[in-house]
PyMOL Python script that loads the backbone (N, CA, C, O; Angstrom):
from pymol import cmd

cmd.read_pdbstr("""\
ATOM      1  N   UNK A   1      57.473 -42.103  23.943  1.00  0.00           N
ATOM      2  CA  UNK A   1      56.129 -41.931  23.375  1.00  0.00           C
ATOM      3  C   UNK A   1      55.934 -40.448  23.100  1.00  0.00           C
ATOM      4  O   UNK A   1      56.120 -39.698  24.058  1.00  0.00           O
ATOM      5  N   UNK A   2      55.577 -39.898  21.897  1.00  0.00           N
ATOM      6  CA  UNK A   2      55.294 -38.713  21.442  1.00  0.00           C
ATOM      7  C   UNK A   2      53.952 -38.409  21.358  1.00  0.00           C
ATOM      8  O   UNK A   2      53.246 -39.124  20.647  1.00  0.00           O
ATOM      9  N   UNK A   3      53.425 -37.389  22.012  1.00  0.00           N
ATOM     10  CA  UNK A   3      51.600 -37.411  21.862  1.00  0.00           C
ATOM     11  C   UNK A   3      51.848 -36.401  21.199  1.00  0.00           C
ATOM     12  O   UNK A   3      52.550 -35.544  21.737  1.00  0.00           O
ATOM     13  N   UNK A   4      51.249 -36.131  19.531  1.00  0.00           N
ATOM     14  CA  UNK A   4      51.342 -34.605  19.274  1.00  0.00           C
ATOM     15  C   UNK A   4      49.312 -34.374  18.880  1.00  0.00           C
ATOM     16  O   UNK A   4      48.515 -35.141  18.339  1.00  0.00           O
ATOM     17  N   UNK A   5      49.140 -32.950  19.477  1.00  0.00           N
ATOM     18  CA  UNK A   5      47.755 -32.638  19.203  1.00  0.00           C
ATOM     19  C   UNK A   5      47.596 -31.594  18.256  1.00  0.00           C
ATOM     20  O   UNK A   5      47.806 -30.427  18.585  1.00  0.00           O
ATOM     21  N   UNK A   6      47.207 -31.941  16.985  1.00  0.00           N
ATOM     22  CA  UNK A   6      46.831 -30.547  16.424  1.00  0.00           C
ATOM     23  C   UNK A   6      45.462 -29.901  16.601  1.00  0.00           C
ATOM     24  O   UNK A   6      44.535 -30.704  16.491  1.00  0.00           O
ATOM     25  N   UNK A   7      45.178 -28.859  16.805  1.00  0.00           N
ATOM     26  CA  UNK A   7      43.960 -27.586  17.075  1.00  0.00           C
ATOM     27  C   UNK A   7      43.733 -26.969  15.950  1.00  0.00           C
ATOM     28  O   UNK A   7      44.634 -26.307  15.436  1.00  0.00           O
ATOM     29  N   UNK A   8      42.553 -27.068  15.396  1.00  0.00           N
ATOM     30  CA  UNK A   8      42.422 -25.970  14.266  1.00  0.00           C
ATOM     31  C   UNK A   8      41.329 -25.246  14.340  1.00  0.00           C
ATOM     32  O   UNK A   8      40.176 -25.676  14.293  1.00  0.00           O
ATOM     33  N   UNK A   9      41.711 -24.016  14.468  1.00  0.00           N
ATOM     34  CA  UNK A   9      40.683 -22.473  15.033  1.00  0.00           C
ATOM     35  C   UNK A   9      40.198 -22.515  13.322  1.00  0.00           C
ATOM     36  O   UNK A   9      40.851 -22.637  12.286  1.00  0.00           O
ATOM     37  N   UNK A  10      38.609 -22.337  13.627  1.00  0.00           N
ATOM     38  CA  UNK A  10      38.241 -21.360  12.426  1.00  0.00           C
ATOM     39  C   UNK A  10      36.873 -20.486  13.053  1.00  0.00           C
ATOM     40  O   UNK A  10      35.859 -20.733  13.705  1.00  0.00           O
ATOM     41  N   UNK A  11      37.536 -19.320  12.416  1.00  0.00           N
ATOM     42  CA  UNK A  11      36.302 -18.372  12.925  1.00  0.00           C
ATOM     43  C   UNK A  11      35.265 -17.441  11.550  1.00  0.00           C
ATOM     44  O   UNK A  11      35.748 -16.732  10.668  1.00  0.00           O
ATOM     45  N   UNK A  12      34.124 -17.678  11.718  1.00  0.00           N
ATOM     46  CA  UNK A  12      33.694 -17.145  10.555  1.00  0.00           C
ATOM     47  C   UNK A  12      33.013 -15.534  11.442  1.00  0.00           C
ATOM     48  O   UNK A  12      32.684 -15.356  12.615  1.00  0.00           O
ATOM     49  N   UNK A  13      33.020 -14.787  10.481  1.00  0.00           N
ATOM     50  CA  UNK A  13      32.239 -13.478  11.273  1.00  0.00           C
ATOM     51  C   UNK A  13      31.658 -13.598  10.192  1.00  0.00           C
ATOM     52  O   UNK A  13      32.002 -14.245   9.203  1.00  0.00           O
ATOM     53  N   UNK A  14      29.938 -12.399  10.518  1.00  0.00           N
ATOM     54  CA  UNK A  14      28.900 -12.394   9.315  1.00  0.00           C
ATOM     55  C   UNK A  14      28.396 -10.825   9.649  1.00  0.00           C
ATOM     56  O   UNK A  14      28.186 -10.233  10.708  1.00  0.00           O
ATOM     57  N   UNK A  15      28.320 -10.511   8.500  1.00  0.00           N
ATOM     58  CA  UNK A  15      28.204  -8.958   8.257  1.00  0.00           C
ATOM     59  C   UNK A  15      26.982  -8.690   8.035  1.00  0.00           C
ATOM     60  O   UNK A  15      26.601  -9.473   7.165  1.00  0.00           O
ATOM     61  N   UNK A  16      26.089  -7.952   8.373  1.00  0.00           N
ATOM     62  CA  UNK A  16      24.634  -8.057   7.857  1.00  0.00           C
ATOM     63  C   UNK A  16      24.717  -6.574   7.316  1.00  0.00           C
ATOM     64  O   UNK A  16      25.593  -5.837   7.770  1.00  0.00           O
ATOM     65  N   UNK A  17      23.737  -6.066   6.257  1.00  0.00           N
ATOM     66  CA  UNK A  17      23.986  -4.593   6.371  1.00  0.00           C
ATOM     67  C   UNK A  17      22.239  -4.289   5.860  1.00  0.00           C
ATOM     68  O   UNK A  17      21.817  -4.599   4.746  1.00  0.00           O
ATOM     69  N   UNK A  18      21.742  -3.895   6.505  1.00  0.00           N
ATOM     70  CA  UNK A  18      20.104  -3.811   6.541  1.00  0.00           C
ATOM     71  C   UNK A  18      19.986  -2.278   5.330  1.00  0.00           C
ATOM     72  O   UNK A  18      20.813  -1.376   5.467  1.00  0.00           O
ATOM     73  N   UNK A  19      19.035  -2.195   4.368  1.00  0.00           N
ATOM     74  CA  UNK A  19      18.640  -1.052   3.821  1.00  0.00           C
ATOM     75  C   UNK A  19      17.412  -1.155   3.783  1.00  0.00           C
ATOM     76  O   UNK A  19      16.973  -2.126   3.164  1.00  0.00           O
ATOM     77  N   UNK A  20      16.547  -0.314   4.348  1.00  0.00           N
ATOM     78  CA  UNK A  20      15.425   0.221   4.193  1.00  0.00           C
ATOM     79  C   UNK A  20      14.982   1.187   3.471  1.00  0.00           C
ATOM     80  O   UNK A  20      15.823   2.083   3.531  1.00  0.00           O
ATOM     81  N   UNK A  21      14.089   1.503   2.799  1.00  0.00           N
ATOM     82  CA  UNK A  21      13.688   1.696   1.819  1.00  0.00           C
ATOM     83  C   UNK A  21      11.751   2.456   2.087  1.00  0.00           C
ATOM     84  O   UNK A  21      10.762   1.725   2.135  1.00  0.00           O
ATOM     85  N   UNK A  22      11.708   3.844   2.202  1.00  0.00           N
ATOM     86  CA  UNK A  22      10.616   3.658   2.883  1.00  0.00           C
ATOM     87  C   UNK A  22       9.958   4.812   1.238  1.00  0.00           C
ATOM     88  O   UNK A  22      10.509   5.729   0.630  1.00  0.00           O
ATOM     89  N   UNK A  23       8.702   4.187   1.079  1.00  0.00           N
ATOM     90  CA  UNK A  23       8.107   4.969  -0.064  1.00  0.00           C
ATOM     91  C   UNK A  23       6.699   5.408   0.241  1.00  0.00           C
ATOM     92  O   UNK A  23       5.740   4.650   0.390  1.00  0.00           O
ATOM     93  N   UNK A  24       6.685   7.006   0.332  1.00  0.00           N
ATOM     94  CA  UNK A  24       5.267   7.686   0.435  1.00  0.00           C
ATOM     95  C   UNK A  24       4.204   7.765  -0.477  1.00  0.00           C
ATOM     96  O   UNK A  24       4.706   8.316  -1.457  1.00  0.00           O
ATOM     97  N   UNK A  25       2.918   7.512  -0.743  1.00  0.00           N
ATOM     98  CA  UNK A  25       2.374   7.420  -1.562  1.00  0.00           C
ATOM     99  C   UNK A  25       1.208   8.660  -1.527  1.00  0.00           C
ATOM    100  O   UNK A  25       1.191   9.254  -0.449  1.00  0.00           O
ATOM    101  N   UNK A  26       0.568   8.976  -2.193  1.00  0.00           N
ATOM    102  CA  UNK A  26      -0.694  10.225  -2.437  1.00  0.00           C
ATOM    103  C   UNK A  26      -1.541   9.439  -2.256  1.00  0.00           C
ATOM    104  O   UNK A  26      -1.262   8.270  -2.519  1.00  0.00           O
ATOM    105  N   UNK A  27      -2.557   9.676  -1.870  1.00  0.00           N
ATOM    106  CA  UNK A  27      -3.854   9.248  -2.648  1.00  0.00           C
ATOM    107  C   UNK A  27      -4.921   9.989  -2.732  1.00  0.00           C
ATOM    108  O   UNK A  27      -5.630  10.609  -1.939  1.00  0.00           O
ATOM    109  N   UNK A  28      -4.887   9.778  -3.984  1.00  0.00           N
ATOM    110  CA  UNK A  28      -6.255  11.126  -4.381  1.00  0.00           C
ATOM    111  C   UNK A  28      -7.385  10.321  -4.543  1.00  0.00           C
ATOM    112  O   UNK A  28      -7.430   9.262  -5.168  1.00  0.00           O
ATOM    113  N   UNK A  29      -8.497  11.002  -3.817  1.00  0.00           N
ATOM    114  CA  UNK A  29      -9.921  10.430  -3.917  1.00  0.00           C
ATOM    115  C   UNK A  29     -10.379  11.429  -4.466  1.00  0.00           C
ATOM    116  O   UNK A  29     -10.109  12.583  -4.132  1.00  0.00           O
ATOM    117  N   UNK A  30     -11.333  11.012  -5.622  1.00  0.00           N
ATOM    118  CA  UNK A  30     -12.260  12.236  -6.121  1.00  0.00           C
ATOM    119  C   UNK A  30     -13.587  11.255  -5.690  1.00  0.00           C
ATOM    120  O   UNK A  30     -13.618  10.042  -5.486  1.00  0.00           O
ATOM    121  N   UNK A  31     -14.606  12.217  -5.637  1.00  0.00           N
ATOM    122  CA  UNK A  31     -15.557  11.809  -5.318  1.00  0.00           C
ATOM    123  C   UNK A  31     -16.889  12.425  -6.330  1.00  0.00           C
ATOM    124  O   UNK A  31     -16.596  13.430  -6.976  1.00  0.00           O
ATOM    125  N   UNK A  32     -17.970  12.015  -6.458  1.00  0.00           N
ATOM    126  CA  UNK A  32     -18.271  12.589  -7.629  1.00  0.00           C
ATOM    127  C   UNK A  32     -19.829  12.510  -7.067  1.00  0.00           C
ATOM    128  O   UNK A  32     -20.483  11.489  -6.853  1.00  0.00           O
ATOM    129  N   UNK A  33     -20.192  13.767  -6.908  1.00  0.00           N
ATOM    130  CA  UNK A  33     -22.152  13.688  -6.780  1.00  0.00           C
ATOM    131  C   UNK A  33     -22.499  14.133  -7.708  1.00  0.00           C
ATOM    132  O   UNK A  33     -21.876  14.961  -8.373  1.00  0.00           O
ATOM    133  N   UNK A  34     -23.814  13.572  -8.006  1.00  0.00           N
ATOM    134  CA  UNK A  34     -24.628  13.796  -8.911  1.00  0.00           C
ATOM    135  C   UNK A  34     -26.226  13.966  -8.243  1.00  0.00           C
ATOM    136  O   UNK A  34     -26.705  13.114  -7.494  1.00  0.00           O
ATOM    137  N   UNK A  35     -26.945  15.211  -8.653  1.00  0.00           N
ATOM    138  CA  UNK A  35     -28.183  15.201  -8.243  1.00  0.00           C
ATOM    139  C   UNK A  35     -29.294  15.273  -9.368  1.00  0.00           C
ATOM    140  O   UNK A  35     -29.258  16.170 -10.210  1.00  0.00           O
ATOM    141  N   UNK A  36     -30.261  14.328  -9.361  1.00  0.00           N
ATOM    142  CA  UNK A  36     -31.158  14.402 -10.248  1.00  0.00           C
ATOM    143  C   UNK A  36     -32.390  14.875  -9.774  1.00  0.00           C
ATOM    144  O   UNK A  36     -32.751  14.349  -8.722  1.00  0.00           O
ATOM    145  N   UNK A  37     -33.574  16.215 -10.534  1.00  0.00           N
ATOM    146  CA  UNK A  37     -33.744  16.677 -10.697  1.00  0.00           C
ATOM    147  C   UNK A  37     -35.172  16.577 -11.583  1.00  0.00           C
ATOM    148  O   UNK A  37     -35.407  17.493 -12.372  1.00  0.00           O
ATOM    149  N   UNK A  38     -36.166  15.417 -11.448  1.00  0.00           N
ATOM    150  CA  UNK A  38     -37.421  15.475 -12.091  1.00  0.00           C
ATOM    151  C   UNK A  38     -38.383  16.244 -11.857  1.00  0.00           C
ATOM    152  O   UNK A  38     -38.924  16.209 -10.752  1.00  0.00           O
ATOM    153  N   UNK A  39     -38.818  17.128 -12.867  1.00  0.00           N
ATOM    154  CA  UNK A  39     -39.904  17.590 -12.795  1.00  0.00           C
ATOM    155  C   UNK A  39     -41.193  17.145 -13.615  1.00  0.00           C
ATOM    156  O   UNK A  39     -41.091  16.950 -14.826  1.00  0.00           O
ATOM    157  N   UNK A  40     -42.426  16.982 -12.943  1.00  0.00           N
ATOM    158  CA  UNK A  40     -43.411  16.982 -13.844  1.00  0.00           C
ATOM    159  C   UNK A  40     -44.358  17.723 -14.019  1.00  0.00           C
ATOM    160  O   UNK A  40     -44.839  18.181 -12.982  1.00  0.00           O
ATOM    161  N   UNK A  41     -44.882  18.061 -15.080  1.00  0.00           N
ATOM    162  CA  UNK A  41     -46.022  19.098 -15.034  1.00  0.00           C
ATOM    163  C   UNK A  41     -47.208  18.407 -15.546  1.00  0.00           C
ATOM    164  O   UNK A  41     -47.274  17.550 -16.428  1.00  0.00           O
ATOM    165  N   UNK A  42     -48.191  18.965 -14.791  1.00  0.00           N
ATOM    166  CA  UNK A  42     -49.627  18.170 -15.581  1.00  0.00           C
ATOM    167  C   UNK A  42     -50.369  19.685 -15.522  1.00  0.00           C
ATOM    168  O   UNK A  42     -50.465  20.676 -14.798  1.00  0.00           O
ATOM    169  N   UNK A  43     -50.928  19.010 -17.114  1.00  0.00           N
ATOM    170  CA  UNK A  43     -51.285  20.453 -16.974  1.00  0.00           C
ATOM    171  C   UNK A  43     -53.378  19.984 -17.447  1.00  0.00           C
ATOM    172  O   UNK A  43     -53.698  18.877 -17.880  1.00  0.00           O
ATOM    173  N   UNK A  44     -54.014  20.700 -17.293  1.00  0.00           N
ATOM    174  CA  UNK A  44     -55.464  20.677 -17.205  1.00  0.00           C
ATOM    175  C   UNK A  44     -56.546  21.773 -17.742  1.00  0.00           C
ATOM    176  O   UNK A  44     -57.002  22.757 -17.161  1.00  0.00           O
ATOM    177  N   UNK A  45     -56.828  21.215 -19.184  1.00  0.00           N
ATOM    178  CA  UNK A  45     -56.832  21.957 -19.883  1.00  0.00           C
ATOM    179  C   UNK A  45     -58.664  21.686 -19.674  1.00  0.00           C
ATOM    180  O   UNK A  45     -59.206  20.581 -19.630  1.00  0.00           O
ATOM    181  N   UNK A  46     -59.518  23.361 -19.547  1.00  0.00           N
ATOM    182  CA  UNK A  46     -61.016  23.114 -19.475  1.00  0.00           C
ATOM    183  C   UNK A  46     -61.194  23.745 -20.490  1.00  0.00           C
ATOM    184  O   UNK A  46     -60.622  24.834 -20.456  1.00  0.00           O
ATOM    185  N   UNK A  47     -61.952  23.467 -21.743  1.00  0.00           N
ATOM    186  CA  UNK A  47     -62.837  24.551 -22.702  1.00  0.00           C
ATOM    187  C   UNK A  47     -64.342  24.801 -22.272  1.00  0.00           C
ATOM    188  O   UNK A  47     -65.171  23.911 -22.080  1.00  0.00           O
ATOM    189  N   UNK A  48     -64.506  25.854 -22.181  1.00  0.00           N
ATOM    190  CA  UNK A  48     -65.945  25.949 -22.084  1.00  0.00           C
ATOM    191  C   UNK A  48     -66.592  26.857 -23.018  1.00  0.00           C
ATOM    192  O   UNK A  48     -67.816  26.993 -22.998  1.00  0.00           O
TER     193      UNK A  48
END
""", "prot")
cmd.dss("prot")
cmd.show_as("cartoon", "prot")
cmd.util.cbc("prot")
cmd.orient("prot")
């Protein structure tokens, strides 16, 4: 009686390779006032 066993190895390996990527940004705020400025005049006129 012959017992034959075959074995079959498989090996996978996995490579990862990470890139990051990092981006700075500005930010410009303008800001903008405005002041308004009414005047009124009354004016009061007497003839005599």
């Amino acid at each position: 009686t012959t017992t034959e066993t075959t074995t079959t190895e498989t090996t996978t390996e996995t490579t990862t390779t990470e890139t990051t990527t990092e981006t700075t940004t500005t930010e410009t705020t303008t800001e903008t006032t405005t002041t308004e400025t009414t005047t009124e005049t009354t004016t009061t006129e007497t003839t005599t």
